[in-house]
LONU-742835 format. One record per atom (N, C-alpha, C, O): residue in three letters; atom name; x, y, z. Coordinates in nm, 4 decimals. Example, Ala and Ser with C-alpha at 12.3 -4.5 7.8 and 13.67 -1.06 7.14 Angstrom:
{balo ALA,N,{1.3190,-0.5690,0.7800}};
{balo ALA,CA,{1.2300,-0.4500,0.7800}};
{balo ALA,C,{1.3200,-0.3300,0.7800}};
{balo ALA,O,{1.4236,-0.3319,0.8465}};
{balo SER,N,{1.2850,-0.2250,0.7080}};
{balo SER,CA,{1.3670,-0.1060,0.7140}};
{balo SER,C,{1.2900,0.0030,0.7870}};
{balo SER,O,{1.3409,0.1138,0.8039}};
//
This chain:
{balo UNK,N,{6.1448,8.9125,6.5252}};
{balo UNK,CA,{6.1581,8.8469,6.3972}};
{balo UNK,C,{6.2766,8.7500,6.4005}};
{balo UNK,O,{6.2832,8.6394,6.3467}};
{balo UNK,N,{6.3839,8.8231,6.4859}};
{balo UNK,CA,{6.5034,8.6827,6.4658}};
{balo UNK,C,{6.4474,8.6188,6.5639}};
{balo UNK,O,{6.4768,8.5001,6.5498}};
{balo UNK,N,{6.4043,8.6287,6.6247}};
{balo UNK,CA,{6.3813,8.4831,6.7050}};
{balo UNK,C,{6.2835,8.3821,6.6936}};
{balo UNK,O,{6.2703,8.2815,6.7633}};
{balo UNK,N,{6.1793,8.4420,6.5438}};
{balo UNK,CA,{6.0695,8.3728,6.4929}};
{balo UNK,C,{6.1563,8.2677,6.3808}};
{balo UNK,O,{6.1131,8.1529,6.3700}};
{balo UNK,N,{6.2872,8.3113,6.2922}};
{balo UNK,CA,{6.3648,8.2521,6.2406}};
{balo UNK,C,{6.4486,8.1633,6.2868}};
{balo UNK,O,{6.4537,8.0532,6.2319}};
{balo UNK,N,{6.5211,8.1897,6.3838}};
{balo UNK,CA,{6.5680,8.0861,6.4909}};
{balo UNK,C,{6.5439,8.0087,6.5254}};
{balo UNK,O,{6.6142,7.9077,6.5308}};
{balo UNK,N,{6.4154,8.0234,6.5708}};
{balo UNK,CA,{6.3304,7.9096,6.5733}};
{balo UNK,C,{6.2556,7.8177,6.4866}};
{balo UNK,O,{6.2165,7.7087,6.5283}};
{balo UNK,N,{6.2417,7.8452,6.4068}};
{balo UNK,CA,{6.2153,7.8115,6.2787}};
{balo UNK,C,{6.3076,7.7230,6.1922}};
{balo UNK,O,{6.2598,7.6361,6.1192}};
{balo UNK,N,{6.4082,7.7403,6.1991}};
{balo UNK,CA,{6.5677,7.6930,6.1647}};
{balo UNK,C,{6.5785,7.5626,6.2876}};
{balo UNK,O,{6.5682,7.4442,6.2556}};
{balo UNK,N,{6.5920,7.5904,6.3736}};
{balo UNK,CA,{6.5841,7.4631,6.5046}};
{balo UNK,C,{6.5071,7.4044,6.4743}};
{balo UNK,O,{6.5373,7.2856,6.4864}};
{balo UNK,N,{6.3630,7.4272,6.4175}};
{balo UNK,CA,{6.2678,7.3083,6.4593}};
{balo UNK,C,{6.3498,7.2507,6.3311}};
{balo UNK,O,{6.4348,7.1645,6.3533}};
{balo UNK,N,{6.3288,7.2929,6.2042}};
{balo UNK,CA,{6.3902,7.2281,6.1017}};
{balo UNK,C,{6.4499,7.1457,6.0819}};
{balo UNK,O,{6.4348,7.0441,6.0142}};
{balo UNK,N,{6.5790,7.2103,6.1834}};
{balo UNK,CA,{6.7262,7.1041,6.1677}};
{balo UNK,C,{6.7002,7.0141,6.3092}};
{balo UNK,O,{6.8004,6.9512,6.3432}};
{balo UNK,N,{6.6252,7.0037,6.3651}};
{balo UNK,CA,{6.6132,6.8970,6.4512}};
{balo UNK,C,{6.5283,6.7757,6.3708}};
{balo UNK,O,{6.5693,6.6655,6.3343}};
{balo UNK,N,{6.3800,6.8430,6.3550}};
{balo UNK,CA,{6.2680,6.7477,6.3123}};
{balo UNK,C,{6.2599,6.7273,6.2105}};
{balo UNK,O,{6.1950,6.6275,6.1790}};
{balo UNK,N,{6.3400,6.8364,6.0718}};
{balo UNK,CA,{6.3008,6.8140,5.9359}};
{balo UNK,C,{6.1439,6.9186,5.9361}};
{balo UNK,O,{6.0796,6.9763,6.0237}};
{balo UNK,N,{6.1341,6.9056,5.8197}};
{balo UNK,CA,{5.9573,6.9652,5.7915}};
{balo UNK,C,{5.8832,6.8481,5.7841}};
{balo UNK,O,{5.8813,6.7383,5.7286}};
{balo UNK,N,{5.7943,6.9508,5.9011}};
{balo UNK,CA,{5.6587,6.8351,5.8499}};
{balo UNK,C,{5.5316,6.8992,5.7747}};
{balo UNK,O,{5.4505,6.9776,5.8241}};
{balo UNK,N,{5.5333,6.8422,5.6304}};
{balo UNK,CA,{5.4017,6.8727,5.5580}};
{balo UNK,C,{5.2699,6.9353,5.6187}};
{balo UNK,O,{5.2429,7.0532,5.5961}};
{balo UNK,N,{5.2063,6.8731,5.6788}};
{balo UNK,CA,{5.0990,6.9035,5.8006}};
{balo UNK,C,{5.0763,7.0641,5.8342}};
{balo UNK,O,{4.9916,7.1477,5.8027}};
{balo UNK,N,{5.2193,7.0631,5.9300}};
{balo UNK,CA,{5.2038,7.1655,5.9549}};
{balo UNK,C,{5.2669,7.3292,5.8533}};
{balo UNK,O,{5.2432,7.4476,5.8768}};
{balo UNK,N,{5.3388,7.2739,5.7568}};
{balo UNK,CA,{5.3579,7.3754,5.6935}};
{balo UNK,C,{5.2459,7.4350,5.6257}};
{balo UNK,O,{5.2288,7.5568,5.6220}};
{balo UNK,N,{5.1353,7.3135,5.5483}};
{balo UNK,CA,{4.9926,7.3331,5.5423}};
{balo UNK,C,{4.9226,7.4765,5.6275}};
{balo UNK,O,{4.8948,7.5925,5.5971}};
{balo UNK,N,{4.9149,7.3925,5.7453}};
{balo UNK,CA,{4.8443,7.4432,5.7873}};
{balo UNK,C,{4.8481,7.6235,5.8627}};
{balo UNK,O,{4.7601,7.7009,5.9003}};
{balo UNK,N,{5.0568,7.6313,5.8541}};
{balo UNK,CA,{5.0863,7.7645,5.8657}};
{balo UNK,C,{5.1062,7.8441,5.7712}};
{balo UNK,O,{5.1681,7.9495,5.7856}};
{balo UNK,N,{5.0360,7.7880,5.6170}};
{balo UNK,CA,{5.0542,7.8585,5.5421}};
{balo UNK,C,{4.8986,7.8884,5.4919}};
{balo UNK,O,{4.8751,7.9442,5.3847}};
{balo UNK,N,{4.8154,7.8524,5.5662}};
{balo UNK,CA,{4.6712,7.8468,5.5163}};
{balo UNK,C,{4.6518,7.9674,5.6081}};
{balo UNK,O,{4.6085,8.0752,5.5674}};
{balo UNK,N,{4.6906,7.9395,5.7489}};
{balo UNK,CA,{4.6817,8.0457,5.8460}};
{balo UNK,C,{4.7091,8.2017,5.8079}};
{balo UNK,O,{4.6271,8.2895,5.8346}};
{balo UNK,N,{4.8165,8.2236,5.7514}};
{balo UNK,CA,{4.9235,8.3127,5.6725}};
{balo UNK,C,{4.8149,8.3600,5.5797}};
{balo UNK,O,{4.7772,8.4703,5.6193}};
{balo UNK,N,{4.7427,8.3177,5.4618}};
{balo UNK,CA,{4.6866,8.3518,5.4011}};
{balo UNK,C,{4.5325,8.3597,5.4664}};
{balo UNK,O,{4.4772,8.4277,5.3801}};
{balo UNK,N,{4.4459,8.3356,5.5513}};
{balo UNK,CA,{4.3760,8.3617,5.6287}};
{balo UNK,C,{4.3822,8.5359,5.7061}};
{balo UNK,O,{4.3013,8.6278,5.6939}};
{balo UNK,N,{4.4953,8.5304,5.7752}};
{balo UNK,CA,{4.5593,8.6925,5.8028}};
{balo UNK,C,{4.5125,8.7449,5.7359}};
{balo UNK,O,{4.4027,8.7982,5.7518}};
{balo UNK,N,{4.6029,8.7483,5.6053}};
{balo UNK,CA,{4.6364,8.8728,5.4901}};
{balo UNK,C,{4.4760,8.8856,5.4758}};
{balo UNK,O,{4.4263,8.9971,5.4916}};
{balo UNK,N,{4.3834,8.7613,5.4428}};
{balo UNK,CA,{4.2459,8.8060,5.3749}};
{balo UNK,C,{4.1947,8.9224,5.5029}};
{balo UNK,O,{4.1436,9.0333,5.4868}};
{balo UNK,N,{4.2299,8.8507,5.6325}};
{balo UNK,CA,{4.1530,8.9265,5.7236}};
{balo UNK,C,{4.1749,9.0678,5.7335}};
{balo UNK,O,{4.0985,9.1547,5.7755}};
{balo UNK,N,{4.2798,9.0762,5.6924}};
{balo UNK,CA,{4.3764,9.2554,5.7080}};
{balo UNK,C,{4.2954,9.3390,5.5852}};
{balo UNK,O,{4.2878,9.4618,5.5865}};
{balo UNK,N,{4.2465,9.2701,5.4978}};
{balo UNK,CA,{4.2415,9.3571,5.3813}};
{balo UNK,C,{4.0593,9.3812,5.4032}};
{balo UNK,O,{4.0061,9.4818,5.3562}};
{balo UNK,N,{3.9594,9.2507,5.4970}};
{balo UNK,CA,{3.8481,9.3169,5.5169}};
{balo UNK,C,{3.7846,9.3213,5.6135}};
{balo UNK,O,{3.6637,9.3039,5.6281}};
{balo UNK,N,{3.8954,9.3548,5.7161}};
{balo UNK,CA,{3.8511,9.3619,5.8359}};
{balo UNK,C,{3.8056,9.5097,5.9106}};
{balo UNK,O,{3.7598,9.5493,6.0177}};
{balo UNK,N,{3.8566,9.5699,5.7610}};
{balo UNK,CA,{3.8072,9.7071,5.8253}};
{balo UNK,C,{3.6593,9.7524,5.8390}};
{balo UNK,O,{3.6150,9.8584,5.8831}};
{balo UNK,N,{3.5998,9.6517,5.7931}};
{balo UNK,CA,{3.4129,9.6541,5.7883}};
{balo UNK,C,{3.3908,9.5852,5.9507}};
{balo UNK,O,{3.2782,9.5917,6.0001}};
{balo UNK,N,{3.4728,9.5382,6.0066}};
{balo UNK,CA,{3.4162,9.4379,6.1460}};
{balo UNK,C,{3.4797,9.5520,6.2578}};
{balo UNK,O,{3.5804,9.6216,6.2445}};
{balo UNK,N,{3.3864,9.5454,6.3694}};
{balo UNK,CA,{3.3941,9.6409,6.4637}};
{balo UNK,C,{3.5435,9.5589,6.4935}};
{balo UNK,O,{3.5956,9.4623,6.4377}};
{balo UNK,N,{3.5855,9.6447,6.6080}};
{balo UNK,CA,{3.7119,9.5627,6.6761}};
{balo UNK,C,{3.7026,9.4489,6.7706}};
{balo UNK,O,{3.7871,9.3678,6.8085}};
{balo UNK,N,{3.5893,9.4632,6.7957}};
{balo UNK,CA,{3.5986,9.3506,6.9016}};
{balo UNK,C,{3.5797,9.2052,6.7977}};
{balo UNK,O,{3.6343,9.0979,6.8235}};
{balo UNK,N,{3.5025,9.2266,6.6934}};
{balo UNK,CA,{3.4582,9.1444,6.5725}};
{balo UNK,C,{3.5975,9.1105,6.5020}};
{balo UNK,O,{3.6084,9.0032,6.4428}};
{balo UNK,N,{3.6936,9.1915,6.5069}};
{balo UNK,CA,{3.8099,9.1618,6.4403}};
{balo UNK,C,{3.9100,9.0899,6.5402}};
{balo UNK,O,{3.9819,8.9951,6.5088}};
{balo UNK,N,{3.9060,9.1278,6.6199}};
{balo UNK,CA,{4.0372,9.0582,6.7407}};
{balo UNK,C,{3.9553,8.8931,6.7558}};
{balo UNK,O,{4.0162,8.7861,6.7530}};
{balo UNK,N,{3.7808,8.9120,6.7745}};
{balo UNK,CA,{3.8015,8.7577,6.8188}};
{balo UNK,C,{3.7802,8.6916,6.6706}};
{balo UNK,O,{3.7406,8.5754,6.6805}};
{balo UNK,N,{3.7943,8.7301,6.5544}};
{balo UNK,CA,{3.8263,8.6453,6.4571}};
{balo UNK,C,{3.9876,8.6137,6.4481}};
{balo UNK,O,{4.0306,8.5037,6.4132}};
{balo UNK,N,{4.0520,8.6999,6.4760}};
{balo UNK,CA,{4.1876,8.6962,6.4935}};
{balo UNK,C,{4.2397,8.5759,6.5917}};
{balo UNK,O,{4.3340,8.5017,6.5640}};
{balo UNK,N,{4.1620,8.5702,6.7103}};
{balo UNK,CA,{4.2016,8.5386,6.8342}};
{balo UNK,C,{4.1521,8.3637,6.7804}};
{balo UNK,O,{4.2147,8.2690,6.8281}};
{balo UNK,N,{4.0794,8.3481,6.7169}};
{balo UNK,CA,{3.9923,8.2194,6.6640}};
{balo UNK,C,{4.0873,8.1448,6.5708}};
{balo UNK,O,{4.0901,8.0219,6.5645}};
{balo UNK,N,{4.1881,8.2499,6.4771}};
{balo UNK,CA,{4.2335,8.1673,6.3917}};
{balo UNK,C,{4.3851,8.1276,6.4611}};
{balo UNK,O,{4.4319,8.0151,6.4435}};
{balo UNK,N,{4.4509,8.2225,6.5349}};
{balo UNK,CA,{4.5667,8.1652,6.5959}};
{balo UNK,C,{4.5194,8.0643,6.6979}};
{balo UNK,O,{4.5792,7.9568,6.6944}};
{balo UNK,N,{4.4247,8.0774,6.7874}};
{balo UNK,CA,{4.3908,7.9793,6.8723}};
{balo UNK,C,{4.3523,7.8273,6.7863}};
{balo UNK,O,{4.3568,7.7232,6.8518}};
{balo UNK,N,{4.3197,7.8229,6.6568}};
{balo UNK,CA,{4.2925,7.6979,6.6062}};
{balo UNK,C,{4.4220,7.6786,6.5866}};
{balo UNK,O,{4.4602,7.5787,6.6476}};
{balo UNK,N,{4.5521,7.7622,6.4939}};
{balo UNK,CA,{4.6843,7.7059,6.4365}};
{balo UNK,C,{4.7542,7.6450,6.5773}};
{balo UNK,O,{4.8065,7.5339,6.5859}};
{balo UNK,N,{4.7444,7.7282,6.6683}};
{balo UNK,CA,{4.8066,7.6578,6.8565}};
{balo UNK,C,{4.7280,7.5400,6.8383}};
{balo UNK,O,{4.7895,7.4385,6.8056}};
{balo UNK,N,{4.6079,7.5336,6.8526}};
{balo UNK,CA,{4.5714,7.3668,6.8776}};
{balo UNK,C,{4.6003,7.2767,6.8102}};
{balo UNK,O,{4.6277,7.1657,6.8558}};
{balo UNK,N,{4.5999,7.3024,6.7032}};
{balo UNK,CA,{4.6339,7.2058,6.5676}};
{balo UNK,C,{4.7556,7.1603,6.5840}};
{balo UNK,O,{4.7728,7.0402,6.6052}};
{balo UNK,N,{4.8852,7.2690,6.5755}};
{balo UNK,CA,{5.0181,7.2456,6.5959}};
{balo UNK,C,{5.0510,7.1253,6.7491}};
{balo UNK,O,{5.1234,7.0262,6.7579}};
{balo UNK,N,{4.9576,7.1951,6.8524}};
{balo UNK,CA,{5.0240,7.1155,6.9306}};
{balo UNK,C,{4.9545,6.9280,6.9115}};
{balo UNK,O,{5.0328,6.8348,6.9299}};
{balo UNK,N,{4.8216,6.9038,6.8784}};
{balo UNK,CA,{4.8046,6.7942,6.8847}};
{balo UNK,C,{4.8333,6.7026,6.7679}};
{balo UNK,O,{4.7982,6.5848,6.7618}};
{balo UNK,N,{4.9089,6.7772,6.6647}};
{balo UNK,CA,{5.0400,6.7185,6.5712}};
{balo UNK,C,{5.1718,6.6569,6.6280}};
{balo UNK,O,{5.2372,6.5566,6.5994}};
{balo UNK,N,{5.1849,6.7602,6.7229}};
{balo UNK,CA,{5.2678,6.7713,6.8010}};
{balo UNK,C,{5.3153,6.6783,6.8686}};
{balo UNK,O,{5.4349,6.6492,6.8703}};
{balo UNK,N,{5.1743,6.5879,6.9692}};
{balo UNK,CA,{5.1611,6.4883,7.0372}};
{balo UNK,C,{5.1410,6.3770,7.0080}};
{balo UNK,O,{5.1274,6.2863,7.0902}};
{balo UNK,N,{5.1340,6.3610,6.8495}};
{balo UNK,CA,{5.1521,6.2209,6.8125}};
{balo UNK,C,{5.2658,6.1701,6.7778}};
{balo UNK,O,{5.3734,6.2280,6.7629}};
{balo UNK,N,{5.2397,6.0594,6.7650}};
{balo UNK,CA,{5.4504,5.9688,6.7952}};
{balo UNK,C,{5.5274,5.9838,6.6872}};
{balo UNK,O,{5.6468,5.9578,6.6727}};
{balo UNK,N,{5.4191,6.0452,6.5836}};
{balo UNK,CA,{5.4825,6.0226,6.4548}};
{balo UNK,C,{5.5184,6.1717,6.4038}};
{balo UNK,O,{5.5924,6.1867,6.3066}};
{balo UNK,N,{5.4628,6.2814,6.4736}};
{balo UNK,CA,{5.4683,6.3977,6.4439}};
{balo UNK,C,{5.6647,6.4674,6.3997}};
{balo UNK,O,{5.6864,6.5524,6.3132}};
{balo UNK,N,{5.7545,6.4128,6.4708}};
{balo UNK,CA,{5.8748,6.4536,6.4003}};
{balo UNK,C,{5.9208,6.3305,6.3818}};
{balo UNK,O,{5.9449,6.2548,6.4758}};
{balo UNK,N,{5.9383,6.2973,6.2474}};
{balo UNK,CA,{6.0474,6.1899,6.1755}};
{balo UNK,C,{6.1869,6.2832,6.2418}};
{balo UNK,O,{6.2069,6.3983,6.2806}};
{balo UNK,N,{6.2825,6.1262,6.2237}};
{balo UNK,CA,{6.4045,6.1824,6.2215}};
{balo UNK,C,{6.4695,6.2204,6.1020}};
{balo UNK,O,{6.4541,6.1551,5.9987}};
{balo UNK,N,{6.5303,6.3060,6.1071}};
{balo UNK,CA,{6.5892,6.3763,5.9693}};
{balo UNK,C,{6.6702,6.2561,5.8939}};
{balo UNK,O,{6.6953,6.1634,5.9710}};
{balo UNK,N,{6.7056,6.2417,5.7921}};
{balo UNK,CA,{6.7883,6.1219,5.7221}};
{balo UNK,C,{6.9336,6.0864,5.7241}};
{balo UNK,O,{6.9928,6.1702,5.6560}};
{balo UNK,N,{7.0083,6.0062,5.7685}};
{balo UNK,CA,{7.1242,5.9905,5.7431}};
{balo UNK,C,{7.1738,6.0017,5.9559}};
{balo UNK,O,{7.2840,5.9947,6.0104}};
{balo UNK,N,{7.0086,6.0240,6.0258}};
{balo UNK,CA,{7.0397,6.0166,6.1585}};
{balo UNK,C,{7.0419,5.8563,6.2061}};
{balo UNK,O,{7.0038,5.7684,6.1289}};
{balo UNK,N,{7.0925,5.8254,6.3470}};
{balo UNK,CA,{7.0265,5.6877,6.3973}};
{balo UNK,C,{6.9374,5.7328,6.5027}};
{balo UNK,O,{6.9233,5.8532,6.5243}};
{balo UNK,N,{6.8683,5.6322,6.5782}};
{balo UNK,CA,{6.7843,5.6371,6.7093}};
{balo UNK,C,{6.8519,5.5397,6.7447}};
{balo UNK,O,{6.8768,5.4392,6.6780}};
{balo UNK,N,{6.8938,5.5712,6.8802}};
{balo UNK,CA,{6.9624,5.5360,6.9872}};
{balo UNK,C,{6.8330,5.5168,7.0957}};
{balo UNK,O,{6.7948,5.6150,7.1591}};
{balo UNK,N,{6.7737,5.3961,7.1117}};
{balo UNK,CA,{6.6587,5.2973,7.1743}};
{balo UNK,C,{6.7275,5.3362,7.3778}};
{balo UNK,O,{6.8440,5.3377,7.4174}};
{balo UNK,N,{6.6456,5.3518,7.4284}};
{balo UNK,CA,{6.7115,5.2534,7.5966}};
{balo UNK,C,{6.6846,5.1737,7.6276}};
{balo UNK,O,{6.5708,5.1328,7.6042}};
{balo UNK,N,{6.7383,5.1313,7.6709}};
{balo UNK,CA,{6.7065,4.9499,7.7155}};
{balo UNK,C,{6.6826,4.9687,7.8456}};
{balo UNK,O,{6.6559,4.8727,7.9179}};
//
């Protein structure tokens, strides 16, 4: 858990938040909870690969956010320092 906060705090104070993905880790988040509360009707194997389906979409999503140029603004009051 501290190191889910830690990290969490770093991306922050580096990149700022990005909308997008708070979206989309908070849709995830509530996706869980629904799954926890009726997943006890799905065999296990029925439950892990729904499980395994929804973190494997939030990983893909995150990272090809990730990979666009625009995905972390710089926080405000920073400069960008260009190389020549």
């Amino acid at each position: 858990m501290h190191l889910c906060c830690a990290s969490v705090i770093q991306g922050v104070t580096a990149w700022g938040i990005v909308p997008a993905i708070v979206r989309a880790r908070i849709t995830v988040a509530g996706l869980l909870v629904t799954l926890v509360f009726t997943g006890a009707g799905l065999s296990q194997v029925a439950f892990v690969a729904v499980l395994f389906a929804i973190l494997t979409t939030l990983v893909a999503f995150e990272t090809s956010r990730n990979m666009r140029p625009d995905a972390h603004p710089a926080p405000e009051g920073t400069r960008l320092v260009k190389n020549r």
